[in-house]
N, CA and C atoms as an extended XYZ file, in Angstrom:
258
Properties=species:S:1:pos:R:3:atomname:S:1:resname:S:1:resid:I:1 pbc="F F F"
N         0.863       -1.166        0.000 N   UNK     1
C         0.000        0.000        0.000 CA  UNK     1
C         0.909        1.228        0.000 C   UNK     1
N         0.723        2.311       -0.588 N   UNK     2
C         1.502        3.273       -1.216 CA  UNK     2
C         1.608        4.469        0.021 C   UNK     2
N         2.330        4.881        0.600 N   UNK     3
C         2.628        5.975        1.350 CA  UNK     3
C         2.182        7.406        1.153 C   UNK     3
N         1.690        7.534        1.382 N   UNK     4
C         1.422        9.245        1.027 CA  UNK     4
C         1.584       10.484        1.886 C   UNK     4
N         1.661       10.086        3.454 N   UNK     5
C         2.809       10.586        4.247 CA  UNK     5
C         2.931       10.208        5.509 C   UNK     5
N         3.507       11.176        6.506 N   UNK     6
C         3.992       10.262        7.619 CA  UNK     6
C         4.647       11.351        8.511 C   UNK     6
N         3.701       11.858        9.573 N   UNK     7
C         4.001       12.867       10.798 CA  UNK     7
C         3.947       12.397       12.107 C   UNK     7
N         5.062       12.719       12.670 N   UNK     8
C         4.456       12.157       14.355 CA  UNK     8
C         4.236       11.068       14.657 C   UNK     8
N         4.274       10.090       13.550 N   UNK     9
C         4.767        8.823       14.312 CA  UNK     9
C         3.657        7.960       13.286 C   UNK     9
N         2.572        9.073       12.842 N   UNK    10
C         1.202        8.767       11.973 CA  UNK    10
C         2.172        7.976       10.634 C   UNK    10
N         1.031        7.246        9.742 N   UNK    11
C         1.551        6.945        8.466 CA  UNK    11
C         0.320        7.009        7.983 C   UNK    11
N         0.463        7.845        6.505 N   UNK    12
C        -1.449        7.821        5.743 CA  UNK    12
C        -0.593        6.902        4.886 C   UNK    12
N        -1.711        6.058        4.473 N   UNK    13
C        -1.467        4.993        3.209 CA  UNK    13
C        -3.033        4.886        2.225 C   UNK    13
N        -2.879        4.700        1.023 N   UNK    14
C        -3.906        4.274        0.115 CA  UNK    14
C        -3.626        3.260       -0.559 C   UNK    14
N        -4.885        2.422       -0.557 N   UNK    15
C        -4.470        0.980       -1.501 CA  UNK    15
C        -4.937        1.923       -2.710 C   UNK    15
N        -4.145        0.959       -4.016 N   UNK    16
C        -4.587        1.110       -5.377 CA  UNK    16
C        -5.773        0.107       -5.583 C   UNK    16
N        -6.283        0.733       -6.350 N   UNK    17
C        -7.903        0.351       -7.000 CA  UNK    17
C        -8.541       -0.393       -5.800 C   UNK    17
N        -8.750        0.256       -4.107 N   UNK    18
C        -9.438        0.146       -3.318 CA  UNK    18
C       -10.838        0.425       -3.465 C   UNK    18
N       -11.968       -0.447       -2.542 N   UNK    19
C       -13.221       -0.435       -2.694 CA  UNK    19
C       -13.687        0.889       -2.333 C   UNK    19
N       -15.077        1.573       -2.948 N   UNK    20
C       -15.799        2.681       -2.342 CA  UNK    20
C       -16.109        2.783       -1.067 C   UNK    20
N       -16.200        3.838       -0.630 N   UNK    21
C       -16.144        5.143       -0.859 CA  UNK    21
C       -14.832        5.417       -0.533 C   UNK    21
N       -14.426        6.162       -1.374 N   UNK    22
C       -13.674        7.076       -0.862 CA  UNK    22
C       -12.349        6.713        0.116 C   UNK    22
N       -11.460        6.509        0.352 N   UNK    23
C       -11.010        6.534        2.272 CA  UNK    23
C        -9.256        6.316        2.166 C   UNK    23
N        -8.860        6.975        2.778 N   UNK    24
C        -7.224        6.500        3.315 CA  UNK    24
C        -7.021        5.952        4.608 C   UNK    24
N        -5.963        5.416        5.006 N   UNK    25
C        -6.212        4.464        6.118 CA  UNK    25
C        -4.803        5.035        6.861 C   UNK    25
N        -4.776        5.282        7.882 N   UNK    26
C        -3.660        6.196        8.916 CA  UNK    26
C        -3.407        5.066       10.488 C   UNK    26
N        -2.008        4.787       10.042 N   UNK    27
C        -1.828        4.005       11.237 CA  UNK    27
C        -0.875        4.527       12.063 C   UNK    27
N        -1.019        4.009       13.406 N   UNK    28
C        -0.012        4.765       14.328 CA  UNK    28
C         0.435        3.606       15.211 C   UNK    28
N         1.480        3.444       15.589 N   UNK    29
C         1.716        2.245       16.202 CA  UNK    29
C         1.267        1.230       15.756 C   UNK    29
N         0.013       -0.155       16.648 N   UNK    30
C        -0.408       -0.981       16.199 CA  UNK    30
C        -1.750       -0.802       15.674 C   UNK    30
N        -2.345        0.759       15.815 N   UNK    31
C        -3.971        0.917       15.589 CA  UNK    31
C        -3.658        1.425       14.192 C   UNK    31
N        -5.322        1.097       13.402 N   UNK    32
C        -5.220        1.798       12.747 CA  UNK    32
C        -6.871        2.616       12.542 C   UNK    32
N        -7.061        3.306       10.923 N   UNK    33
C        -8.045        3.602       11.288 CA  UNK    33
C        -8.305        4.476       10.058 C   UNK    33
N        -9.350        4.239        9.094 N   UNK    34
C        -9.845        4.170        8.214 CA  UNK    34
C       -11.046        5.265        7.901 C   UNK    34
N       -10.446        6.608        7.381 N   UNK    35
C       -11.103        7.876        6.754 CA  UNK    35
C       -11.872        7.984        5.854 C   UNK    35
N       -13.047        8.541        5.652 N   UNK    36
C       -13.562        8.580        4.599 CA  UNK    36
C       -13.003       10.135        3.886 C   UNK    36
N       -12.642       10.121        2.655 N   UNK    37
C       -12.262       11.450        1.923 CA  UNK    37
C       -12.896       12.331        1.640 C   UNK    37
N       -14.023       12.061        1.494 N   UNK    38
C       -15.179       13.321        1.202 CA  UNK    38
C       -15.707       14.058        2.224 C   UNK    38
N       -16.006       13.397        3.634 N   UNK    39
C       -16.503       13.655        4.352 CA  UNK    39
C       -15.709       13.827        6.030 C   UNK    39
N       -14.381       13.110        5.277 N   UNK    40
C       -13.454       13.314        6.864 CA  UNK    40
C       -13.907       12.330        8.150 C   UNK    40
N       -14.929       11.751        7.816 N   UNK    41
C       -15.505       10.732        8.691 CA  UNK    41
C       -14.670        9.469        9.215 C   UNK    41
N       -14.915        8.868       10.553 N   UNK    42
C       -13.886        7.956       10.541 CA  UNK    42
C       -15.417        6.867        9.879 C   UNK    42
N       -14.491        5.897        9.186 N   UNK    43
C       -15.664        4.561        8.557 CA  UNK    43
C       -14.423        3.324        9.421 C   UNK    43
N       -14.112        3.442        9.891 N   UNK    44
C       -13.861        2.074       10.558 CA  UNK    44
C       -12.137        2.105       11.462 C   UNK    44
N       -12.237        1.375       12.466 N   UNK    45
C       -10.933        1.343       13.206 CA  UNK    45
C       -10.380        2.449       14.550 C   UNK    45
N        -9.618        2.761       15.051 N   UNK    46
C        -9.675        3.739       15.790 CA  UNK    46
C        -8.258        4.053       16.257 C   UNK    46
N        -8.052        5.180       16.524 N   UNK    47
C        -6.584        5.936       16.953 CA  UNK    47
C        -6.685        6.635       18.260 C   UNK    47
N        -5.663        6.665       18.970 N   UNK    48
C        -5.673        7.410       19.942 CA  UNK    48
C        -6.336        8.143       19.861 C   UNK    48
N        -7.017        9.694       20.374 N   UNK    49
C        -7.519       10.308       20.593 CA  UNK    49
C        -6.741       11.858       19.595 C   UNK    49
N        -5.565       11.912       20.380 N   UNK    50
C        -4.012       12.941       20.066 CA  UNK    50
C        -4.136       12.607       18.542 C   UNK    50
N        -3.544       11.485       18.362 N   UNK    51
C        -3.217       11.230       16.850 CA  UNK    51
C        -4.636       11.310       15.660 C   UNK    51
N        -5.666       11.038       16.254 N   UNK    52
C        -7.316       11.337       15.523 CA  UNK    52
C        -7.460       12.685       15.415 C   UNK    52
N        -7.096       13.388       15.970 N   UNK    53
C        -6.849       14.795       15.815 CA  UNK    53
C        -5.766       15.345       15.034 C   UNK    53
N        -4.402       14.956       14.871 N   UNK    54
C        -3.965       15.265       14.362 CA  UNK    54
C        -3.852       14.717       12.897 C   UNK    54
N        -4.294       13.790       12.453 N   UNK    55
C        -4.743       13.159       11.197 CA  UNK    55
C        -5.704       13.609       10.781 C   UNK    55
N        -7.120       14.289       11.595 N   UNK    56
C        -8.101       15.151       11.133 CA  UNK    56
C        -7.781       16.213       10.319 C   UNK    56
N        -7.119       16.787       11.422 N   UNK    57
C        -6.027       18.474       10.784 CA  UNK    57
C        -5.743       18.052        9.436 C   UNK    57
N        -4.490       17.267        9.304 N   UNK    58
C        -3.748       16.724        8.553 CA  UNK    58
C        -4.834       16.490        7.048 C   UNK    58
N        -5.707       15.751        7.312 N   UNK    59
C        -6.685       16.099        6.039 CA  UNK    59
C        -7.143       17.180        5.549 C   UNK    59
N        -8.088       17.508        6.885 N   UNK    60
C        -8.691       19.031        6.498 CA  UNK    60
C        -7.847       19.830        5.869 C   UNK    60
N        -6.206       20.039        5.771 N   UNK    61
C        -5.656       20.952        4.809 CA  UNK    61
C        -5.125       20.392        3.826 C   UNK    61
N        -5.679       18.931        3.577 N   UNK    62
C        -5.421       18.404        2.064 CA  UNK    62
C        -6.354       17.915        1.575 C   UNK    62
N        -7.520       18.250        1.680 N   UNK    63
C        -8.243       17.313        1.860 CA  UNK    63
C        -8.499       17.623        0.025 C   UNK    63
N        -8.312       18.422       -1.198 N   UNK    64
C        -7.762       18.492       -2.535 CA  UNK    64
C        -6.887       17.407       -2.543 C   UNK    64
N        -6.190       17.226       -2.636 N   UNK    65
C        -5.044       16.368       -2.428 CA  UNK    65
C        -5.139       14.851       -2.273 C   UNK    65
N        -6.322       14.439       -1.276 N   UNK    66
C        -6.802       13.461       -1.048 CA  UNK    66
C        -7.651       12.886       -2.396 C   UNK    66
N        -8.183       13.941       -2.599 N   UNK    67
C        -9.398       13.187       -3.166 CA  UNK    67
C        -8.636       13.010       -4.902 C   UNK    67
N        -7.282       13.748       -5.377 N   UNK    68
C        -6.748       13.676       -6.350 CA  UNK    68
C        -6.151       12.203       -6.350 C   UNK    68
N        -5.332       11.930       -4.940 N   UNK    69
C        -5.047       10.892       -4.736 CA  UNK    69
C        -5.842        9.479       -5.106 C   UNK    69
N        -7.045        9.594       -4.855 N   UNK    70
C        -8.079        8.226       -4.374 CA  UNK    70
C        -7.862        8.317       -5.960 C   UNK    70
N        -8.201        9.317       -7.117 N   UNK    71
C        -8.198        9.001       -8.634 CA  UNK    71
C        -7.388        8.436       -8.901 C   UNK    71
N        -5.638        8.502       -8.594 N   UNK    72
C        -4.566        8.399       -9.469 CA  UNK    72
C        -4.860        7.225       -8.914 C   UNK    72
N        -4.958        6.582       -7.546 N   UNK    73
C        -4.949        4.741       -7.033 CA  UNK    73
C        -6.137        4.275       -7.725 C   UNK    73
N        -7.357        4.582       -8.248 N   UNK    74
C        -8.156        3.601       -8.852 CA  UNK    74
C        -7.565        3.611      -10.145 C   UNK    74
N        -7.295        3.975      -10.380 N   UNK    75
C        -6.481        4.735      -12.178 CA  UNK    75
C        -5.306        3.622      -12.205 C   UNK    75
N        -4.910        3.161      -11.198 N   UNK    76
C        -3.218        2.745      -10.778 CA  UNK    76
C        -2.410        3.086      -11.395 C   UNK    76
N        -2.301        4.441      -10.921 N   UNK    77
C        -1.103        6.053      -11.236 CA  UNK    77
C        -0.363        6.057      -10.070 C   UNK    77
N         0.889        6.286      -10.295 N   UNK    78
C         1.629        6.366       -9.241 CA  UNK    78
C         0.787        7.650       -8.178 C   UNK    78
N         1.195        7.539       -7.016 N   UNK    79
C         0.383        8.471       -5.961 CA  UNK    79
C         1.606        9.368       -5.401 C   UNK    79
N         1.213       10.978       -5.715 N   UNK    80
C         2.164       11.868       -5.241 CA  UNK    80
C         2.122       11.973       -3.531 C   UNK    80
N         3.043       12.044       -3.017 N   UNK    81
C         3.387       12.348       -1.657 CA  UNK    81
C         2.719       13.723       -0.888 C   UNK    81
N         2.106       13.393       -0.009 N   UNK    82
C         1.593       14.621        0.210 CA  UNK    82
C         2.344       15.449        1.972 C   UNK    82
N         2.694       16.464        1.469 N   UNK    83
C         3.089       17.219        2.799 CA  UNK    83
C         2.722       16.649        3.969 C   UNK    83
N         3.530       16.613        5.185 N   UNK    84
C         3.058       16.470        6.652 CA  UNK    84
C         2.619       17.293        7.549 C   UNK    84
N         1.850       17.184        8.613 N   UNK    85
C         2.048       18.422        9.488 CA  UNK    85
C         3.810       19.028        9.906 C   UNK    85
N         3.336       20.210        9.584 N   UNK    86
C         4.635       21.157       10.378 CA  UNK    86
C         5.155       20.466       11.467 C   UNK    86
């Protein structure tokens, strides 16, 4: 599964030509925990509290970015790297 970035200990990943809707999947340690892109929603799994917040952020100012992403992985286009939190 393709990297797309990695702050604080977080890692966002997207499978290529993954099922609908939408979603990137952000693991931290041994949890993980499964975003929906359109809506920022969690759809499955769970993260600390700290790190659910900061993966929230972390979307909300890409959340362009994201959803360019989910195209190029159903497409199976390589997936550009996206900035971390500061």
């Amino acid at each position: 599964m393709p990297e797309l970035s990695r702050f604080y200990g977080i890692v966002i990943k997207m499978y290529y030509n993954d099922h609908n809707p939408p979603h990137f999947h952000a693991e931290y340690g041994n949890d993980q925990m499964v975003v929906d892109v359109n809506t920022l929603g969690v759809i499955g799994g769970r993260l600390a509290p700290r790190a659910t917040g900061l993966v929230m952020e972390w979307a909300a100012q890409h959340h362009a970015e994201l959803q360019q992403a989910w195209q190029q992985a159903r497409n199976m286009q390589p997936l550009d790297c996206i900035d971390p939190l500061p």
